[in-house]
C-alpha positions, 0 to 999 in steps of 0.5 A: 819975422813974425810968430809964424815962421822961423828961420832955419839951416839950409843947403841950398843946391847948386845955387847956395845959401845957408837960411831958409824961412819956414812956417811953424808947427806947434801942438795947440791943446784946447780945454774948457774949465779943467777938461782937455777937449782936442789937441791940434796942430797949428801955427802960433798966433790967433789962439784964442780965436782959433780956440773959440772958433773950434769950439762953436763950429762943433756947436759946443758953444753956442754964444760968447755969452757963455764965455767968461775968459780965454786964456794961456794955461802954464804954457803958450800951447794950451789954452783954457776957456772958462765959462760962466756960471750956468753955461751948459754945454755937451762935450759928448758932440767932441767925440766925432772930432777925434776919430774922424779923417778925410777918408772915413765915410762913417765920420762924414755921415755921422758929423752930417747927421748931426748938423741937421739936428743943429743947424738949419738951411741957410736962407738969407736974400744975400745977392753978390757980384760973381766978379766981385767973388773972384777978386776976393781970393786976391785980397786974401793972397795980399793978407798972407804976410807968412806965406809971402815968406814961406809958401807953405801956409793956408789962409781964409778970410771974411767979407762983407757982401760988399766986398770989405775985408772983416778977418784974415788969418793964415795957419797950417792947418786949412780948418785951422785958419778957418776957426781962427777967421770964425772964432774973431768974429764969434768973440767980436759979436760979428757976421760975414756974408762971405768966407774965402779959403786959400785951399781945397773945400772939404766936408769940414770947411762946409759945415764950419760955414753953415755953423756959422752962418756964413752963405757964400764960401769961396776956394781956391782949389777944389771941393769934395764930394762931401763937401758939394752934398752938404752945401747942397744940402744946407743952400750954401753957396760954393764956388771952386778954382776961384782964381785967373778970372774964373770959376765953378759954382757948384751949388747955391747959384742962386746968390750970384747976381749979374 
């Protein structure tokens, strides 16, 4: 077993047995210098990524030039990231992230408004295969080692537009697993042509992408309406209930070639 999944007690009814694997949940404090920024829940492992990941999808950092360290603070659940002299950042932009739920419209409107003051439309001449994007899921699903053991843990990937698998990473959380794929390749200097869910695609997962860089965002399952506006909105690509062969488009079609 690795970090992620933890073994524990069960009755099993009427077949029996006495074990059961089940992934774990575990606080995940994130401070910048000696300032505690947000608090999540998430499955151990890929901290630092998942800690820069958040981060720059918040648009509190804006390079990795501005990191100096990231490291485990007196506990394996806090994570501190030090930046270098001269870095300057405005954790006012934190604010949305502590109040906002998927059923808050006002916090989807605000977090909507602010994108537009940081990010632009996407516009890149990416042209991929649409059946070279349904297979990708596939490729994610072969990555999951803990959900091979548990069934109950989200996962996302990066390729390349040729279809080469850049990051994997598995969590409980979707926009967990998200900033973990995101934050690898912020820390690593890297792009990706494509982002792959395992989940649903809500207005988070969205602006994450668009943050990022990254055109084409693939699911498993399906958008919300928030979700479609924005990539809309921003020229993203999204596909939906990418699996048995098939898919939605539901915007950004523009980048799917024969």
């Amino acid at each position: 077993m690795n970090e992620a999944v933890r073994t524990v007690p069960v009755n099993r009814i009427p077949i029996g047995g006495n074990e059961d694997a089940v992934v774990v949940e575990e606080p995940l404090e994130i401070r910048v210098g000696d300032k505690p920024v947000s608090v999540t829940l998430r499955t151990p492992g890929a901290d630092f990524d998942l800690a820069a990941g958040f981060l720059f999808t918040e648009s509190i950092l804006r390079t990795r030039d501005e990191v100096e360290s990231i490291r485990h603070w007196g506990s394996p659940n806090v994570v501190r990231v030090a930046l270098r002299d001269g870095a300057r950042i405005d954790l006012q932009r934190l604010q949305r992230h502590f109040y906002s739920t998927s059923s808050c419209g006002v916090c989807g409107k605000t977090s909507i408004d602010a994108l537009r003051v940081n990010a632009a439309q996407l516009d890149d001449d990416v042209r991929i295969p649409s059946s070279t994007l349904i297979a990708l899921p596939d490729r994610l699903r072969a990555e999951q080692s803990a959900f091979e053991a548990t069934g109950a843990i989200h996962g996302a990937a990066a390729f390349t537009s040729d279809g080469v698998l850049l990051r994997a990473r598995e969590d409980v959380g979707r926009h967990n697993a998200v900033d973990k794929v995101i934050g690898s390749l912020f820390l690593e200097g890297d792009g990706a042509d494509v982002l792959v869910v395992s989940g649903r695609t809500s207005f988070e997962i969205v602006q994450k992408c668009v943050v990022a860089r990254i055109p084409i965002l693939v699911a498993v399952g399906a958008p919300s309406s928030l979700a479609i506006e924005l990539a809309q909105e921003f020229r993203l690509t999204l596909l939906g209930f990418v699996r048995d062969g098939r898919c939605n488009v539901y915007a950004g079609e523009h980048r799917l070639s024969p």
